[in-house]
C-alpha positions in Angstrom: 18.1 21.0 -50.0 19.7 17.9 -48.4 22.2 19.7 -46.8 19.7 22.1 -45.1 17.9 19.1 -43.8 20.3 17.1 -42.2 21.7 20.9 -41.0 18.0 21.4 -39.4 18.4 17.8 -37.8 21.0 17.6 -36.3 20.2 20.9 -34.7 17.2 19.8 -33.0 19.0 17.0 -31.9 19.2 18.5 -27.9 15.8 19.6 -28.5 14.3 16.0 -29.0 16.5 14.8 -26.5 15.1 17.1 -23.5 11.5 16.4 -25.2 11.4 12.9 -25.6 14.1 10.7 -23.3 16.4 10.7 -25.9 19.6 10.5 -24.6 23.8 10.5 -24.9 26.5 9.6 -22.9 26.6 13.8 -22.7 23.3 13.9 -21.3 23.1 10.8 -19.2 25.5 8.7 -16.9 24.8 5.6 -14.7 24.5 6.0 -11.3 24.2 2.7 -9.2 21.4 1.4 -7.1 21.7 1.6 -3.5 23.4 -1.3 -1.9 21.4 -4.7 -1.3 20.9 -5.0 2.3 20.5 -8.7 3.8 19.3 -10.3 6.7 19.6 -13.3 7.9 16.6 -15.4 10.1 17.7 -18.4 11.9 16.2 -21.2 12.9 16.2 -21.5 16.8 13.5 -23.6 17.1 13.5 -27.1 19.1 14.7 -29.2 16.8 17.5 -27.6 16.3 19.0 -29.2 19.2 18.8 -32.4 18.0 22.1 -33.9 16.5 23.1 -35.0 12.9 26.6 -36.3 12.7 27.5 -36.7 16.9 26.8 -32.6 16.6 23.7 -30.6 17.2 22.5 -29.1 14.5 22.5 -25.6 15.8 26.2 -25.9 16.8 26.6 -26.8 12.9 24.5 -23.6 11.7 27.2 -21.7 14.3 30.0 -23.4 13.1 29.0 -22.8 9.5 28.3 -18.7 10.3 31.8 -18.4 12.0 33.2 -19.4 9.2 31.0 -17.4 6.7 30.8 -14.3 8.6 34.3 -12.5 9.1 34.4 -13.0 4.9 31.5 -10.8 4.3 32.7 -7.2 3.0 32.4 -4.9 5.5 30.9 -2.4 3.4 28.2 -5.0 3.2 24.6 -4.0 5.3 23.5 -6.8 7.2 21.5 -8.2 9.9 20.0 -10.5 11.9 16.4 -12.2 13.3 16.2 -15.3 15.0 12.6 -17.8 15.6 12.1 -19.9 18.1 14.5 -19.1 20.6 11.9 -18.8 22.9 9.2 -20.9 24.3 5.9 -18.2 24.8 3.6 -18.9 27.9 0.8 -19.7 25.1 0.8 -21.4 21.8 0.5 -17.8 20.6 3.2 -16.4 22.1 5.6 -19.2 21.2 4.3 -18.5 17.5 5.2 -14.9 17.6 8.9 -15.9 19.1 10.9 -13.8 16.4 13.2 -11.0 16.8 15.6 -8.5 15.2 18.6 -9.2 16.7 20.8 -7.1 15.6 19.5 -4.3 13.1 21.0 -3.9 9.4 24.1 -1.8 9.1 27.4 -2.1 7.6 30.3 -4.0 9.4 28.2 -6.2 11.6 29.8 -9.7 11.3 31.3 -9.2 15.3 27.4 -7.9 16.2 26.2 -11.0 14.8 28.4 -13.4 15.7 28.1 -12.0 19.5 24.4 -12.3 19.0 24.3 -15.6 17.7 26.3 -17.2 20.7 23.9 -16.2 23.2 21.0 -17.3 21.7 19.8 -21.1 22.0 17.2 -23.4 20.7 13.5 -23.6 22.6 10.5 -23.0 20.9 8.6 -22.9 17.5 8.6 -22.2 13.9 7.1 -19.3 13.0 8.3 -18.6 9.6 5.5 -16.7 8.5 5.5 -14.4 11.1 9.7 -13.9 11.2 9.1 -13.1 7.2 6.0 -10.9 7.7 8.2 -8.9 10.8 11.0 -8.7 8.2 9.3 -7.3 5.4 7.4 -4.6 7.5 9.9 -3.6 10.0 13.6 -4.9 9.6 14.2 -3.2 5.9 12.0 -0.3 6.9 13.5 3.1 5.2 16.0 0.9 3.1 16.1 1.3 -0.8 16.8 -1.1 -3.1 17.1 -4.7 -3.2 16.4 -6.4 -0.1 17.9 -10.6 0.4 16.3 -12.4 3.2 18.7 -16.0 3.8 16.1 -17.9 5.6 17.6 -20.7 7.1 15.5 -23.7 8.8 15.4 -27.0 9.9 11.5 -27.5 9.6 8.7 -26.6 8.3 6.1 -23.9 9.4 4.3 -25.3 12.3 2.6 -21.8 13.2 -0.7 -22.3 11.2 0.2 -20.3 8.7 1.9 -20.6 5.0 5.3 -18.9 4.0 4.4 -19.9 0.2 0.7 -18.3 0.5 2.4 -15.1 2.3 5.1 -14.3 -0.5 2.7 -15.0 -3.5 0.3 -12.3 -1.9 3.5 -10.4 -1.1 4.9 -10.6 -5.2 2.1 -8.4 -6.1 2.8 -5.3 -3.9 6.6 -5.6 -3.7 9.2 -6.6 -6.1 12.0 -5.3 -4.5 12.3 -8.7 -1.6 14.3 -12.0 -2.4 14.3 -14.7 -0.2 16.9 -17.9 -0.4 15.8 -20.4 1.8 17.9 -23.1 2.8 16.5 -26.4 3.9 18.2 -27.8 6.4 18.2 -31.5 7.2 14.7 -31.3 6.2 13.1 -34.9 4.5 9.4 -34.3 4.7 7.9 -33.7 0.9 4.7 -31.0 2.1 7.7 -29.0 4.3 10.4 -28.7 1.3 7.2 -28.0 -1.3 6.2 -25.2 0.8 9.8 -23.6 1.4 10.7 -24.0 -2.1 7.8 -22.5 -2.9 8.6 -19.5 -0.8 12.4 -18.9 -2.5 10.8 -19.4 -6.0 8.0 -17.5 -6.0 10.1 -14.3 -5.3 13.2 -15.5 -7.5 15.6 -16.8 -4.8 17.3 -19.7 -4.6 16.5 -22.9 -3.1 19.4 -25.2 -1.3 18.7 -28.4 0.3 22.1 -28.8 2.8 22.0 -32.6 4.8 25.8 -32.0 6.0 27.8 -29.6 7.3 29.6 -29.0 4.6 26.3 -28.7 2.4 25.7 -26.2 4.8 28.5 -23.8 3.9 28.0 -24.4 0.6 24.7 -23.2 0.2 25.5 -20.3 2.5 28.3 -19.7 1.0 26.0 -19.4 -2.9 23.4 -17.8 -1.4 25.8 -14.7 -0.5 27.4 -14.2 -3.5 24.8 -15.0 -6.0 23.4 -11.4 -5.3 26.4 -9.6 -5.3 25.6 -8.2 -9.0 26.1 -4.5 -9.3 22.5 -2.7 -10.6 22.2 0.0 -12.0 20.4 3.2 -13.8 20.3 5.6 -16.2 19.4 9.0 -14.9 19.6 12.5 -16.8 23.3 13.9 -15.5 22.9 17.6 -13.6 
């Protein structure tokens, strides 16, 4: 009678699996999730001209994404928006100073590079806004993960809140991270609020007051997200 049982079990054994979920490594296999994409927003803004160690600070950031840049995998999407590279006829205009510079794709370290040395520092800081365009628009029709390095010298100064946006944004979309690097920033409510931002959608935060800080955090915000994830789905 024992025998007949175990014989009926092990029998219904593809049944139950097609039934219920259950599965083996005949019936299933791993497939990975698509690629992370990343994008980049720079700060541009004023401030950014002034210097920090008989060097601007914007010819630092440069510096520091020469450097990073041509050791990115080329198989690696990603992209680029700048802020405040542009002064607006109006307070609102200067606070909606953000653009995609050069859209996600893979092998686009030259693209951004290229990019980056014609742009200069003018305006504002519209970090909201440059978050809010990203989120809509600049990952639009990607799946998957989707990094945002955020890097800044300053505080929002548009009249809106980065922290406010992404803890409204956490409960509608889990698939955005943002690292935000704080760059030669010392006021308390400005670092709160940026920290704030990377934490609440499980970045990382990095604080960088030298150049070499600066490619450092960089540098850890890149390749802390290089993990491979992935899924079990029924094979064909």
């Amino acid at each position: 009678m024992r025998c007949l049982i175990l014989f009926l079990f092990i029998v219904s054994l593809p049944v139950l699996a097609g039934e219920y979920g259950v599965f083996s490594p005949e019936t299933y296999r791993y497939r990975p999730e698509p690629a992370e994409k990343t994008l980049f927003i720079l700060d541009f803004s004023n401030s950014m001209s002034e210097y920090l160690d008989g060097q601007s600070k914007v010819e630092l950031m440069l510096d520091t994404m020469r450097r990073i840049l041509p050791s990115i995998n080329k198989n690696s999407s990603i992209g680029l928006r700048v802020y405040g590279h542009k002064m607006g006829f109006t307070p609102i205009d200067a606070c909606r100073a953000s653009t995609l510079l050069v859209p996600i794709a893979p092998s686009n370290s030259v693209n951004i590079e290229g990019a980056l040395m014609q742009t200069h520092p003018r305006g504002m800081t519209p970090i909201t806004y440059s978050l809010k365009q990203a989120v809509k628009y600049d990952f639009m029709g990607f799946r998957g993960k989707k990094h945002i390095i955020l890097l800044t010298d300053g505080g929002e100064n548009c009249d809106e809140s980065p922290c406010k946006y992404v803890m409204e944004l956490i409960k509608i979309r889990k698939d955005v991270v943002i690292d935000v690097i704080a760059f030669n920033i010392d006021d308390a409510d400005d670092l709160a609020q940026l920290e704030c931002t990377a934490l609440v959608t499980s970045g990382k935060f990095y604080s960088a007051n030298t150049a070499a800080e600066l490619v450092k955090s960089l540098n850890n915000s890149i390749n802390a997200h290089k993990e491979v994830e992935a899924k079990i789905i029924p094979a064909p």
